[in-house]
C-alpha positions as CSV (number, residue, x, y, z in Angstrom):
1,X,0.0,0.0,0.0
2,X,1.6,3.6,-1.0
3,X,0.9,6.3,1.1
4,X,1.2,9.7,-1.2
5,X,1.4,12.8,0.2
6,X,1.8,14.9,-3.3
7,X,-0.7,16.5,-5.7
8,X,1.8,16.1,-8.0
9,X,2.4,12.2,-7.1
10,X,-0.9,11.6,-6.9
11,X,-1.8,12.9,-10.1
12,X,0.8,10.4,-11.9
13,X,-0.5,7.6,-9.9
14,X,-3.7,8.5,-11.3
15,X,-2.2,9.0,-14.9
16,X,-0.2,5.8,-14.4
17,X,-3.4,3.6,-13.8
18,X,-5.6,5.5,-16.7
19,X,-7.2,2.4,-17.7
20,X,-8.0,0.6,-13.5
21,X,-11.2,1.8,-12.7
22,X,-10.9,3.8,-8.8
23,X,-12.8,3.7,-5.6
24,X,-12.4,6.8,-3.5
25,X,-13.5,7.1,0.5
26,X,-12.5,10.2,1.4
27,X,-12.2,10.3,5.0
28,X,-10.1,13.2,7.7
29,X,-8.6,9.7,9.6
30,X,-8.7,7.7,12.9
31,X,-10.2,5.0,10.9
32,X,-13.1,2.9,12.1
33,X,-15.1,0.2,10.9
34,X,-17.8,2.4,9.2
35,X,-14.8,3.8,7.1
36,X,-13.7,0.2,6.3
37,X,-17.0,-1.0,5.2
38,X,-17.0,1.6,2.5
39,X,-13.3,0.6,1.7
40,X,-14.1,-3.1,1.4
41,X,-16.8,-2.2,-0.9
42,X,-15.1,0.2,-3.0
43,X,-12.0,-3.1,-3.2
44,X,-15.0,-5.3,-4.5
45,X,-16.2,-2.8,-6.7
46,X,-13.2,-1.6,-8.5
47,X,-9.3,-2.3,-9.7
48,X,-8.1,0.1,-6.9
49,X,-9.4,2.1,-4.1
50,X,-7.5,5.2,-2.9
51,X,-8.4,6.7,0.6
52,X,-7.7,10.2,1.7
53,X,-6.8,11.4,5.2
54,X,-7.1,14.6,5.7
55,X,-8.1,17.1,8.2
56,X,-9.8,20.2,6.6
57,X,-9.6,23.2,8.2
58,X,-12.3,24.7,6.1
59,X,-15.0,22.8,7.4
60,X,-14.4,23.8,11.4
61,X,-15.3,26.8,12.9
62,X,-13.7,29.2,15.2
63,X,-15.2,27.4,18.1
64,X,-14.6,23.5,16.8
65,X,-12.7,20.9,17.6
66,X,-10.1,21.1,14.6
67,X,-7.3,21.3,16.7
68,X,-8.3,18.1,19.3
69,X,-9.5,15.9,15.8
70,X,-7.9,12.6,16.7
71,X,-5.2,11.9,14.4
72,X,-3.2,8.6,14.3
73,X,-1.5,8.1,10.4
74,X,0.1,4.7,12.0
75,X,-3.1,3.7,13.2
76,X,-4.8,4.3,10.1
77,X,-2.0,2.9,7.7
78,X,-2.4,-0.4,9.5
79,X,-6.4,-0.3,9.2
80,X,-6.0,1.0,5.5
81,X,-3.9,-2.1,4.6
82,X,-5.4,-4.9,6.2
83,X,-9.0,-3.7,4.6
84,X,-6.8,-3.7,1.5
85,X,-6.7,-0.4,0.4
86,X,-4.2,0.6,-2.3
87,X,-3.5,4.0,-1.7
88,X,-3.3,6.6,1.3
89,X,-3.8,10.3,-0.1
90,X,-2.2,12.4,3.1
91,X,-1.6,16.1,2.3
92,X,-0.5,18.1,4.3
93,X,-2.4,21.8,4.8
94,X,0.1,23.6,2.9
95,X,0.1,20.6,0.5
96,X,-3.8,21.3,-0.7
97,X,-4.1,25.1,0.0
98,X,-0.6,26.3,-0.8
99,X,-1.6,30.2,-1.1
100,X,-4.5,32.4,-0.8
101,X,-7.6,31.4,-2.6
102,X,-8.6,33.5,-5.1
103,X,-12.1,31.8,-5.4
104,X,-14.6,30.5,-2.9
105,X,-17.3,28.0,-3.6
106,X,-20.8,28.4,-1.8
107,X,-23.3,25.8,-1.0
108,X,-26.6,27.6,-1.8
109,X,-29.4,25.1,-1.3
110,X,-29.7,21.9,1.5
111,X,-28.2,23.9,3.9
112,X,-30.4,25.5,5.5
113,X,-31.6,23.0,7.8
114,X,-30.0,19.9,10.4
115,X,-26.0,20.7,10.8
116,X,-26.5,23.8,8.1
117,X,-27.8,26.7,10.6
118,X,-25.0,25.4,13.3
119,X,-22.0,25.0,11.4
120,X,-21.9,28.1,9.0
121,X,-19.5,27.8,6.4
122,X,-19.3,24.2,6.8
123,X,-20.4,23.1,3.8
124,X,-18.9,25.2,2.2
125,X,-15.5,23.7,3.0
126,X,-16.6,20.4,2.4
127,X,-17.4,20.6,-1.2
128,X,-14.5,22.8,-1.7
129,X,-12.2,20.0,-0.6
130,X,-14.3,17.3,-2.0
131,X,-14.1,18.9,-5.3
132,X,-10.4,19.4,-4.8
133,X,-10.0,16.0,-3.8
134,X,-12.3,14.7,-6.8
135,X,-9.8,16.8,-9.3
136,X,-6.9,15.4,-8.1
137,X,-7.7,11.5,-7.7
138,X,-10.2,11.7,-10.7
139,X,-11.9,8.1,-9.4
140,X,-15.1,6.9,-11.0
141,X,-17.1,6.0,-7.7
142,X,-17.2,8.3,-4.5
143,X,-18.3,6.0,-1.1
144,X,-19.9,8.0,1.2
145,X,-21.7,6.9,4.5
146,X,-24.9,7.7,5.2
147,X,-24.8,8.7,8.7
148,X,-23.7,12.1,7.0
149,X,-26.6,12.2,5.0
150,X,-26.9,16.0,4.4
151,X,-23.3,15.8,3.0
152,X,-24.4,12.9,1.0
153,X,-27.1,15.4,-0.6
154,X,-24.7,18.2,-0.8
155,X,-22.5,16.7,-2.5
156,X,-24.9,15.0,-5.1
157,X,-25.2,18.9,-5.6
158,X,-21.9,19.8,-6.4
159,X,-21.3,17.0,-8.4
160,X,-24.3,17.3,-11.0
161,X,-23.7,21.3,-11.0
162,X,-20.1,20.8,-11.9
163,X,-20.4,18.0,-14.1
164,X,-17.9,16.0,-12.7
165,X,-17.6,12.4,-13.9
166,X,-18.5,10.7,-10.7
167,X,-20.8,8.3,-9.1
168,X,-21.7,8.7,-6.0
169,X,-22.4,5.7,-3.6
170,X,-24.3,5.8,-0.1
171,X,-23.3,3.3,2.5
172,X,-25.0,2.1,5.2
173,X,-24.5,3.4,8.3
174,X,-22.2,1.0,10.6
175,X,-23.1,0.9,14.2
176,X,-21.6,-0.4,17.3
177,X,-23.7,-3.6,19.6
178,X,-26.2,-1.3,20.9
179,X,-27.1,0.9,17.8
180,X,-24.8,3.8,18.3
181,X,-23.7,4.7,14.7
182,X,-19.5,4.7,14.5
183,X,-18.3,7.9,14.5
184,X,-14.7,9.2,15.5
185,X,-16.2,11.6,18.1
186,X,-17.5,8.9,20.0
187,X,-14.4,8.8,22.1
188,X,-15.0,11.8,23.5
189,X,-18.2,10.7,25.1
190,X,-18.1,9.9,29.5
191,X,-19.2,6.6,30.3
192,X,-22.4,8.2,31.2
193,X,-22.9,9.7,27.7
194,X,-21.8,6.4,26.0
195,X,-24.7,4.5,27.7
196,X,-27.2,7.4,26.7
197,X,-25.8,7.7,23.3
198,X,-27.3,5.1,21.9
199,X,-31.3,6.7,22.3
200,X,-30.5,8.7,19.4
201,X,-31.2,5.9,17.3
202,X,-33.9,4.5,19.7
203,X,-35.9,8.0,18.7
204,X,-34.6,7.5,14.7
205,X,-36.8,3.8,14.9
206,X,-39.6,5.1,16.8
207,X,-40.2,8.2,13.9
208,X,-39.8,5.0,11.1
209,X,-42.4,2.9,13.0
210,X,-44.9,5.7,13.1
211,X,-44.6,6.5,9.3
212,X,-44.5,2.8,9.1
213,X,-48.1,3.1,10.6
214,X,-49.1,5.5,8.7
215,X,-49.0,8.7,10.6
216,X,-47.7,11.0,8.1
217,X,-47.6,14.5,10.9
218,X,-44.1,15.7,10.7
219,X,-44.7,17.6,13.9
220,X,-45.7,15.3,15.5
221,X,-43.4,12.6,14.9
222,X,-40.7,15.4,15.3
223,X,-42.4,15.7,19.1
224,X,-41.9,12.2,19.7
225,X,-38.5,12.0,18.9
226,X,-37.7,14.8,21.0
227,X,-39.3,13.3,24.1
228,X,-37.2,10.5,23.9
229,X,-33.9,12.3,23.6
230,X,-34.9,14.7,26.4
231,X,-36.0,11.7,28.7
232,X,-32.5,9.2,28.2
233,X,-30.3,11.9,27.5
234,X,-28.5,14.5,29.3
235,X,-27.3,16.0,26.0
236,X,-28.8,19.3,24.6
237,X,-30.6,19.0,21.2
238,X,-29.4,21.0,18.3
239,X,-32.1,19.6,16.1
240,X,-34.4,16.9,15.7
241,X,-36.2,17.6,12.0
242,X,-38.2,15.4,9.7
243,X,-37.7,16.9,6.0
244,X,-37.9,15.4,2.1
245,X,-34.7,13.3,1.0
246,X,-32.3,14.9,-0.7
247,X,-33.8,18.0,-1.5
248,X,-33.8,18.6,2.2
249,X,-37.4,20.4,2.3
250,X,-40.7,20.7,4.6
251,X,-42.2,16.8,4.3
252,X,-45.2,15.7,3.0
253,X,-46.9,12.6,2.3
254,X,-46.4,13.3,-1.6
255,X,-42.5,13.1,-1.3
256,X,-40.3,9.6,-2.4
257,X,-38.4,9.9,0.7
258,X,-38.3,11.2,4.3
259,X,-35.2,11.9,6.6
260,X,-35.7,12.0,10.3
261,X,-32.5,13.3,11.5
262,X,-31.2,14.4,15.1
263,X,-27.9,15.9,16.6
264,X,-27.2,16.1,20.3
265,X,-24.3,18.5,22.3
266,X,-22.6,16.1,24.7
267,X,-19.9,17.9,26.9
268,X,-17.1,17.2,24.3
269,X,-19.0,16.0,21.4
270,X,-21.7,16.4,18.9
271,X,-23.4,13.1,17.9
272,X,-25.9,13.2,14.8
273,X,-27.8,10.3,13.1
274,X,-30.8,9.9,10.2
275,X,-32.4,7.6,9.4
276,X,-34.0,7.7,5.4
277,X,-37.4,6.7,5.2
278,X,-39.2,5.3,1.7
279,X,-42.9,6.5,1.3
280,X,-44.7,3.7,0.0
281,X,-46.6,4.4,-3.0
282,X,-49.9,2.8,-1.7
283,X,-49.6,5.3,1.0
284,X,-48.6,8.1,-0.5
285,X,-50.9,11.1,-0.3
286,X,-53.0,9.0,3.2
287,X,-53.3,11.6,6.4
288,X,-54.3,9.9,10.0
C-alpha cells in the first residue's frame, strides 16, 4: 500500500493507472469500521481504491474541535492495509491550499436546515475539498456513508452542477452492539454519555415505525423524537427535523423519501444520526 502525500504524485499515480477503474473514500482519519466498510466495498467494486486522510480546516469553525481531531496516520496505515486499500492520499495543509484562494465555492441550497444553521460555512469547506479531492484523484465512484446524510445530498449537488464524472455511492450506516452509529467523536463521550448515546437511534426507529403506521404529521413525529432524547439523554438538542430526502425540504406525504434526523451536544461531542425513510406508494398522499 503507498501512502502519497503529493498533488503532483498523486496525479501520476492516477495517470499511471488511466485504464484501472478507482474507488475513492475520502475520510479526515482515525479510521473505524464504518470507514472500512466503504473501503471493502469500493475493493470489491473496482481495480483500486484510494483513501484520503485529511483534516480540513475549512469545514471547522472558530469554536470546533479542529485542533483536538484525533489523528493517528500509524493507526490508520495499519487499518487501511489490512481492509486492502491501495493507496493513502495524506496532504499536508500547505500541500492542498498552498496560497491564498482566489475563489470560494458556496453551497446555496440543502443547507439551511440539520447541521446547516450550526455549522456556517461548513459546507462550504466540504465541497471545496471534496471537489479538490475529486480533481486530483479523478476516481469513477465516491463511497460516502450515510450517517452524514446532508453531505451525501450536498454533495450529489456539487457534483451534478459541476459535471464531474463521478458516481456517488451511499453506504449504510455502521453501528456499534447497541445501535450507536461509528463515529470518531464517539471517544470523546463519558461513560455516562456512551450508555445514553445510543437513544439517538432508539428515537430515529420510533419516527420509522410511526410512518411505518401511517402517521404522516411531521410535527408530531418530530415531538416524539424529542421526548425520547430529552428523557434518556443528558445532552442538549441541536435539532431533531423530519424533511424530504435529498432536497432537504418541509415533508409531505407526496415526497419519495423522508429523513428523520437528530444531533445532540454532549460535553465534548456532537453526535448526529438519520435515518432515510421510503414512502410507499400505496400510502402516498393517506393523512391519519
Amino acid at each position: 500500500m503507498n501512502v502519497i502525500t503529493t498533488i503532483e504524485t498523486m496525479r501520476a499515480y492516477r495517470k499511471e493507472n488511466w485504464n484501472s477503474s478507482i474507488g475513492f473514500v475520502p475520510t479526515m482519519g482515525y479510521l473505524h469500521e464504518g470507514h472500512m466498510s466503504m473501503v471493502e466495498r469500493s475493493t470489491q467494486e473496482n481495480d483500486l481504491t484510494v483513501i484520503s486522510i485529511f483534516v480540513n480546516p475549512l469545514q471547522f469553525g472558530p469554536d470546533e474541535d479542529f485542533d483536538n481531531y484525533p489523528r493517528d496516520l500509524e493507526r490508520d496505515k495499519r487499518i487501511a492495509r489490512e481492509y486492502g486499500a491501495d493507496v493513502i492520499f495524506h496532504p499536508s495543509v500547505e500541500e492542498m491550499y498552498p496560497e491564498k484562494r482566489t475563489t470560494s465555492l458556496q453551497v446555496i441550497d440543502r443547507t439551511d436546515v440539520l447541521c446547516g444553521p450550526a455549522r456556517p460555512g461548513h459546507f462550504d469547506g466540504v465541497a471545496t475539498v471534496v471537489l479538490k479531492l475529486l480533481q486530483i484523484i479523478q476516481p469513477e465512484y465516491m463511497y460516502l456513508g450515510q450517517k452524514d446524510a446532508q453531505q451525501i445530498a450536498v454533495l450529489e449537488g456539487v457534483v451534478s452542477d459541476f459535471n464531474i464524472p463521478v458516481r456517488i455511492v451511499p453506504c449504510p450506516t455502521v453501528r456499534e452492539k447497541d445501535g450507536l452509529a461509528k463515529s470518531s467523536r464517539n471517544v470523546n463521550l463519558t461513560p455516562e454519555e456512551r450508555q445514553e448515546a445510543p437513544f439517538l437511534k432508539e428515537s430515529l426507529q420510533h419516527a420509522a415505525t410511526m410512518v411505518k403506521e401511517g402517521h404522516w404529521e411531521p410535527e408530531t413525529i418530530k415531538k416524539e423524537m424529542e421526548s425520547i432524547l430529552n428523557e434518556n439523554t443528558s445532552g442538549i438538542i441541536d435539532y431533531r427535523e423530519v424533511l424530504s430526502y435529498p432536497y432537504l425540504k418541509p415533508a409531505t406525504p407526496e415526497d419519495k423519501k423522508w429523513i428523520c434526523a437528530v444531533a445532540v451536544y454532549f460535553e465534548k461531542a456532537r453526535l448526529i444520526d438519520n435515518i432515510i425513510i421510503e414512502l410507499p406508494e400505496r400510502q402516498k398522499g393517506e393523512t391519519t
